[in-house]
SEFIMAR-720491 format. One record per residue (C-alpha): residue in three letters; x, y, z. Coordinates in nm, 4 decimals, always signed. Example, Ala and Ser with C-alpha at 12.3 -4.5 7.8 and 13.67 -1.06 7.14 Angstrom:
! residues 2
   residu          u          v          w
      ALA    +1.2300    -0.4500    +0.7800
      SER    +1.3670    -0.1060    +0.7140
END
This chain:
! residues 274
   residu          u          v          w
      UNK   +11.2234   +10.1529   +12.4676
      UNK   +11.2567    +9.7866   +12.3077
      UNK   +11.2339    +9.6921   +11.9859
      UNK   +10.9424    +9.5107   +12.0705
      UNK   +10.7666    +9.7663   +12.2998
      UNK   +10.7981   +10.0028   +12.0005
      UNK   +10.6373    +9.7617   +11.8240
      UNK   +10.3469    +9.6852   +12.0162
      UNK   +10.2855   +10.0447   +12.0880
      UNK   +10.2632   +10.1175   +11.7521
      UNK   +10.0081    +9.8505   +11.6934
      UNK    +9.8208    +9.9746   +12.0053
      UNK    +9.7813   +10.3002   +11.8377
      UNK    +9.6033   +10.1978   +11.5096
      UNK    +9.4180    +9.8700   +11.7172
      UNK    +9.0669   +10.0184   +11.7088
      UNK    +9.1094   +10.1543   +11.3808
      UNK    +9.2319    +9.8454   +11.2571
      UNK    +8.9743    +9.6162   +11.4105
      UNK    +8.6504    +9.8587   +11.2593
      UNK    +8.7882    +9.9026   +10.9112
      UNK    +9.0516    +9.6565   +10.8322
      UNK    +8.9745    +9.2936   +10.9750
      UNK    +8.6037    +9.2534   +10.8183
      UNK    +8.7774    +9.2810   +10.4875
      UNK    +9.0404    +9.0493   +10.5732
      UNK    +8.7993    +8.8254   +10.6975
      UNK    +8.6265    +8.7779   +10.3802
      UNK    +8.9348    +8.7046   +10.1678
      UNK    +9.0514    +8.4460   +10.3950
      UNK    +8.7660    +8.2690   +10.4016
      UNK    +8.9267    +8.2212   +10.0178
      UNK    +9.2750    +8.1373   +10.1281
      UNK    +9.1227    +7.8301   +10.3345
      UNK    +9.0228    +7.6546    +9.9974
      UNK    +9.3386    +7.6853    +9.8842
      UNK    +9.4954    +7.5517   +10.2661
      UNK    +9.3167    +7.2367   +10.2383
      UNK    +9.1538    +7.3082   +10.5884
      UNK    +9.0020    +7.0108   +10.7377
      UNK    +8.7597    +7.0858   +11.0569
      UNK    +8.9419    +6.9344   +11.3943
      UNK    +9.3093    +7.0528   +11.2842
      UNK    +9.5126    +7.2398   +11.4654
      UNK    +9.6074    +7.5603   +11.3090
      UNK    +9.8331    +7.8335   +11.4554
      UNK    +9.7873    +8.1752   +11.3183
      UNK   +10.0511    +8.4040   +11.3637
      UNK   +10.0746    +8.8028   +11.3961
      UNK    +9.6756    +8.7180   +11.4253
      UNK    +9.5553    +9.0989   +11.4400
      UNK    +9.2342    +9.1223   +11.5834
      UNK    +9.1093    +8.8069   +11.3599
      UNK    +9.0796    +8.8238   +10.9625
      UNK    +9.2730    +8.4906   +10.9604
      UNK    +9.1630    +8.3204   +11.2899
      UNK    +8.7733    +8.3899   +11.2888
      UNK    +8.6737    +8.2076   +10.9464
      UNK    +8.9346    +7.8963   +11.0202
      UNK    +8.7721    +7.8709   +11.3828
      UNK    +8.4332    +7.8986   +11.1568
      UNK    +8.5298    +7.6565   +10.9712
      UNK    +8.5770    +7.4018   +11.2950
      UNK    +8.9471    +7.3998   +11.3417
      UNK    +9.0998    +7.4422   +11.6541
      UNK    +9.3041    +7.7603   +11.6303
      UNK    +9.5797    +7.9215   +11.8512
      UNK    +9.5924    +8.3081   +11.7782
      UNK    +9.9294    +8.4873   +11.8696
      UNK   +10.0057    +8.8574   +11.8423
      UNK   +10.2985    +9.0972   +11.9429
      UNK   +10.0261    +9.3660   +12.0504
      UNK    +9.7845    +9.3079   +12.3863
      UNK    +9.5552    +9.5303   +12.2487
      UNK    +9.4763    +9.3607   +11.9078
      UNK    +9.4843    +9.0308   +12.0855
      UNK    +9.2046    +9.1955   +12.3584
      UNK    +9.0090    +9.2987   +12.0161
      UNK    +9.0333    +8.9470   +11.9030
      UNK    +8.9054    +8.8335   +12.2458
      UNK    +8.5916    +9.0111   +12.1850
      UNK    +8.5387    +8.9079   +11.8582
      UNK    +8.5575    +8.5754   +11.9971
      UNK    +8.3276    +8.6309   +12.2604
      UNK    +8.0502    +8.8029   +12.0024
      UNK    +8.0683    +8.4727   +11.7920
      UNK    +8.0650    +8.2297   +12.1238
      UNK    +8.3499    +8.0684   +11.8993
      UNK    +8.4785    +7.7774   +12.1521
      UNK    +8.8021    +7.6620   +11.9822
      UNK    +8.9977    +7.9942   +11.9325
      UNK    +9.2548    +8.0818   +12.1997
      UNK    +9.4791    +8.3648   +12.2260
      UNK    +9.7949    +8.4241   +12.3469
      UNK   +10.0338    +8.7625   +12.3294
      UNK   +10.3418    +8.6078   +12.1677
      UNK   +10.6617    +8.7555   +11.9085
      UNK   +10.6037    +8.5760   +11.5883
      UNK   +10.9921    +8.6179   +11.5679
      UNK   +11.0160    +8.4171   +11.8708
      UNK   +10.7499    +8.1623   +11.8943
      UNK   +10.7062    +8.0084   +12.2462
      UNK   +10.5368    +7.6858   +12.1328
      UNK   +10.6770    +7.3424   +12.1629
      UNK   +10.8169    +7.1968   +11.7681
      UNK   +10.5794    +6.9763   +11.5898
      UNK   +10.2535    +7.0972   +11.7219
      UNK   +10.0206    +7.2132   +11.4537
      UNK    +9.8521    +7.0394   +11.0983
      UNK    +9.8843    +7.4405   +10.9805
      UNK   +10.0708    +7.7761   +11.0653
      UNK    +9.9611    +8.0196   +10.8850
      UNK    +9.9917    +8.4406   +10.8726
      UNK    +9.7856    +8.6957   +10.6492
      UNK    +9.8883    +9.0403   +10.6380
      UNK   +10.1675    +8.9491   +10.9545
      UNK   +10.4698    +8.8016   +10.8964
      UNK   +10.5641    +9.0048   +10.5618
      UNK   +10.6099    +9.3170   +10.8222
      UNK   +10.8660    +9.1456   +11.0075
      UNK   +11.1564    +9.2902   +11.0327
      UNK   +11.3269    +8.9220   +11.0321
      UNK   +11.0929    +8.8010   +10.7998
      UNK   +11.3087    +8.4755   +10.7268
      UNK   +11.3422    +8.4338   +11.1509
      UNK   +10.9398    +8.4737   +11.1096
      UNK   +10.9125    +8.1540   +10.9069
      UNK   +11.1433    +7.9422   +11.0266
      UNK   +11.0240    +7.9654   +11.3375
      UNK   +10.6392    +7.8902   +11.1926
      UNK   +10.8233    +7.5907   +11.0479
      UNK   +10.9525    +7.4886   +11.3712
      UNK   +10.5724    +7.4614   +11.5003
      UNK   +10.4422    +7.2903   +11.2570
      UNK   +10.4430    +6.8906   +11.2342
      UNK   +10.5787    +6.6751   +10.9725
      UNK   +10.3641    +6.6825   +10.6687
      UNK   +10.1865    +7.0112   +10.7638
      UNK   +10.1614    +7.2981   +10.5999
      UNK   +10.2987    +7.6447   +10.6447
      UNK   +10.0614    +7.9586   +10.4917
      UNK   +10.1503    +8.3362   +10.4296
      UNK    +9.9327    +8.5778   +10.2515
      UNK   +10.1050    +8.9271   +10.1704
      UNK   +10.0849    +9.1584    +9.9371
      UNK   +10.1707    +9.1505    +9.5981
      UNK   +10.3726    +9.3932    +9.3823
      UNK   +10.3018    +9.7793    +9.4676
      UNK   +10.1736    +9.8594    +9.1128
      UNK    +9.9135    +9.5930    +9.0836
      UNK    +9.7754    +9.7240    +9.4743
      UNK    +9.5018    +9.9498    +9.3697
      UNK    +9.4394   +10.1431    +9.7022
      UNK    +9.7952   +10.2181    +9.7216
      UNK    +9.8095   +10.4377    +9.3686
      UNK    +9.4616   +10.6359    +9.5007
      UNK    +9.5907   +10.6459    +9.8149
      UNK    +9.9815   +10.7801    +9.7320
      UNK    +9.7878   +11.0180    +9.4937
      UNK    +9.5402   +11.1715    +9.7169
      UNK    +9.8541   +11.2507    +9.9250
      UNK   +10.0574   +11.3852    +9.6253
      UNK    +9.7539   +11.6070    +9.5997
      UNK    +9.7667   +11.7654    +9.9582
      UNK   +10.0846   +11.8070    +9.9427
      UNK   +10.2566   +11.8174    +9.6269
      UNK   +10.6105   +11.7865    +9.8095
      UNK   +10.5459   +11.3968    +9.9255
      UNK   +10.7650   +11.1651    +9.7553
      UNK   +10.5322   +10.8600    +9.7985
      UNK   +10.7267   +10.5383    +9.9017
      UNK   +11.0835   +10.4894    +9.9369
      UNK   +11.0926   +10.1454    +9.6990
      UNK   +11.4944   +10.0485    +9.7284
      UNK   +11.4776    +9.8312    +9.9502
      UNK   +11.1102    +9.8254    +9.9651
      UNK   +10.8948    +9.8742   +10.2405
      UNK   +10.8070    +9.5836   +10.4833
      UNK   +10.5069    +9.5122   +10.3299
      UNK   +10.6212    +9.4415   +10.0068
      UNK   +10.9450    +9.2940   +10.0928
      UNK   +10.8001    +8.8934    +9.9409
      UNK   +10.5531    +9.0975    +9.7006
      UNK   +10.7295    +8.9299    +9.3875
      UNK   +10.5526    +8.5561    +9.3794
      UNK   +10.9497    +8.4226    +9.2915
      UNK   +11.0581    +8.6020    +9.6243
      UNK   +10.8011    +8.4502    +9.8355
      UNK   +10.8977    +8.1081    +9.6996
      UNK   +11.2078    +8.1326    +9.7606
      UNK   +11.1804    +8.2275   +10.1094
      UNK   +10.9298    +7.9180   +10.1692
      UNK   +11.2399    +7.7282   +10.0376
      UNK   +11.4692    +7.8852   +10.2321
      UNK   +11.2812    +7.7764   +10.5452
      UNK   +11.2915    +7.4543   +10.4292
      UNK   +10.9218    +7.3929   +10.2672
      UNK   +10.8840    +7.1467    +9.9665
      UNK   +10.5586    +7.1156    +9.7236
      UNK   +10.5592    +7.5179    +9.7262
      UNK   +10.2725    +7.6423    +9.5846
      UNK   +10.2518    +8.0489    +9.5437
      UNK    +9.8812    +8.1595    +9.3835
      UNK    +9.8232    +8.5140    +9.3257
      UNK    +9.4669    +8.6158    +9.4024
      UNK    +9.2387    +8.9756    +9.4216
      UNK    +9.2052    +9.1375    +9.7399
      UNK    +8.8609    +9.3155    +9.6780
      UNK    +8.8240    +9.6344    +9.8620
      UNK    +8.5112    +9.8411    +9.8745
      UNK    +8.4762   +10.1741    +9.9813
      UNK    +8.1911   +10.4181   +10.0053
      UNK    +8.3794   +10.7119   +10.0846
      UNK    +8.7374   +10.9022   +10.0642
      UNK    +8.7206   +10.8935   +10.4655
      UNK    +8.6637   +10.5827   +10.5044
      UNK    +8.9309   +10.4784   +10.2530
      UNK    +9.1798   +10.6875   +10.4067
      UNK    +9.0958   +10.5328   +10.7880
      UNK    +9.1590   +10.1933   +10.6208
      UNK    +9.4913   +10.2546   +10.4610
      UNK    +9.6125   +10.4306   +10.7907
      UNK    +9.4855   +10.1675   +11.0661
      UNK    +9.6148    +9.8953   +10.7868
      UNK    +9.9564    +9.8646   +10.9657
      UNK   +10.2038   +10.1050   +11.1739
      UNK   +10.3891   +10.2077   +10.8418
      UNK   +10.0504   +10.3682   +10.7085
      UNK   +10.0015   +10.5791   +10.9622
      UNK   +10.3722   +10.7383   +10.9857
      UNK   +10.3277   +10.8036   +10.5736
      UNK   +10.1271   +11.0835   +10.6946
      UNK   +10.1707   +11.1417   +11.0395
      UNK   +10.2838   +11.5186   +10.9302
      UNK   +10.0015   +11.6377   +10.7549
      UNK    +9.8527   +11.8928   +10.8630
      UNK    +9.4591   +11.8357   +10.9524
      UNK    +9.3912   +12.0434   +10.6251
      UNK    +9.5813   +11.8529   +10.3588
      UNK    +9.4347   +11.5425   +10.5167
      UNK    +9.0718   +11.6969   +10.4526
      UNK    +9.2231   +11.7872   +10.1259
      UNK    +9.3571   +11.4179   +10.0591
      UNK    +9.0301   +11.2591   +10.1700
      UNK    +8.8652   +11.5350    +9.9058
      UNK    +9.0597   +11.3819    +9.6773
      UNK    +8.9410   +11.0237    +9.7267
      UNK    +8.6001   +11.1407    +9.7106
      UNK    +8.6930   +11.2216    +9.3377
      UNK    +8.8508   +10.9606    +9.2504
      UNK    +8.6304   +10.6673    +9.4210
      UNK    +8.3452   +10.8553    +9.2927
      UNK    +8.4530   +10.8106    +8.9471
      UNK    +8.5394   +10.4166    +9.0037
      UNK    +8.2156   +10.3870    +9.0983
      UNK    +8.0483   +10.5866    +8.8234
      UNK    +7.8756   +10.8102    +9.0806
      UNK    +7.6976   +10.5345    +9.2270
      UNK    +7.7362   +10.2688    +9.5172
      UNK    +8.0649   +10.1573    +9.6362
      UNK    +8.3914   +10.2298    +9.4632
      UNK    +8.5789    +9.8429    +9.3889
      UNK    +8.9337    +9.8271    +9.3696
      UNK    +9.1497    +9.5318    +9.3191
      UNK    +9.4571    +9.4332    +9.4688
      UNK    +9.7054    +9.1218    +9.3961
      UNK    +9.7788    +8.9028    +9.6505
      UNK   +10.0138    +8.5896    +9.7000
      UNK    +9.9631    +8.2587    +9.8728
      UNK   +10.2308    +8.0665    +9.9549
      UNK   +10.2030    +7.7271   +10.0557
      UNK   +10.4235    +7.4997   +10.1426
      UNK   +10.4576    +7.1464   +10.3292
      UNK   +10.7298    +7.0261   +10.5741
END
């Protein structure tokens, strides 16, 4: 198996997971990120490692013409859909390698990734080649995560674990994982710069996640990306009844008992003009 096979099957696996728990919220914070973009209705914005739409919907909302690209077939067929729900006319979708863009240089007023390109392996191929795309005087965008201790679902969630099984070590953080490799706001500049960017601009911002329930906190976290899902691929189906117990608790006293549990997680945007 390929790199990228492995890569898209493991995308494949958490697609419908992803799609029902984790797009709607990334939908509403990039609805957000678009004030800070400068979106303009009629420009033509390329979203890259699209998912099944938290970036693409709102900026085709918004009346941009959008290109979506994704490694996986299956998130880009749960795109599709979403597309056809909203009768959205100027979103397209193509299966594509963010690492390996096939798109023409100078084509787009915006490329942009939320939640994608900071899980690149090649995370500095990723942007270049995002630069490449994008025209003179456009802008490149990237939304990740920000440092590990300011990402509120990942302390309940890493705890919950800790409390089926006591033996878990939580995340190896030397190097850190993929999805906090640009979590640092300095980092992230720096690799706009690398990629040759100027006027950077990196905002932090608050993810706001709500959850009702330990379940459907822990179906989030696990259909959030590939490396979710292996954290606790061997648990057995009692210490994950055990760790979703121990949500319960814990959301239940965020919450005070009653209504959703809010937690808040830091987020960069990084900006930056060719």
């Amino acid at each position: 198996m390929t790199e990228q096979t492995a890569i898209q099957a493991a995308w494949t696996e958490i697609a419908t997971g992803y799609d029902e728990y984790v797009t709607p919220s990334n939908i509403a914070l990039a609805e957000g990120v678009l004030q800070w973009a400068g979106l303009r209705p009629g420009m033509r914005v390329l979203d890259v490692a699209a998912g099944s739409g938290g970036l693409s919907i709102p900026v085709a909302r918004a009346g941009a013409q959008v290109l979506a690209t994704d490694i996986s077939p299956a998130m880009v067929e749960r795109l599709e859909a979403r597309v056809r729900e909203e009768g959205l006319t100027d979103l397209e979708t193509r299966v594509m390698d963010g690492q390996a863009i096939d798109l023409e240089d100078d084509t787009f007023d915006v490329a942009a990734s939320q939640f994608g390109v900071m899980l690149f392996p090649d995370l500095p191929r990723g942007l270049s080649e995002m630069t490449r795309v994008t025209r003179p005087g456009g802008r490149v965008v990237l939304v990740t995560m920000g440092p590990p201790s300011e990402v509120e679902f990942l302390g309940f969630f890493l705890g919950a674990v800790k409390t089926a099984d006591p033996e878990f070590t939580g995340l190896p953080m030397d190097p850190p994982p993929l999805p906090f490799q640009v979590s640092e706001p300095a980092t992230l500049r720096e690799e706009l710069a690398d990629a040759g960017l100027t006027d950077i601009r990196v905002e932090t911002a608050n993810h706001r996640l709500e959850f009702q329930t330990g379940e459907q906190m822990w179906h989030w976290v696990t259909a959030s990306n590939p490396i979710g899902a292996e954290m606790v691929a061997d648990l057995t189906s009692e210490q994950k009844a055990t760790a979703q117990t121990a949500l319960d608790d814990e959301l239940r006293k965020r919450s005070g008992g009653s209504g959703p549990a809010v937690l808040n997680n830091s987020v960069n945007i990084g900006i930056g003009t060719k």
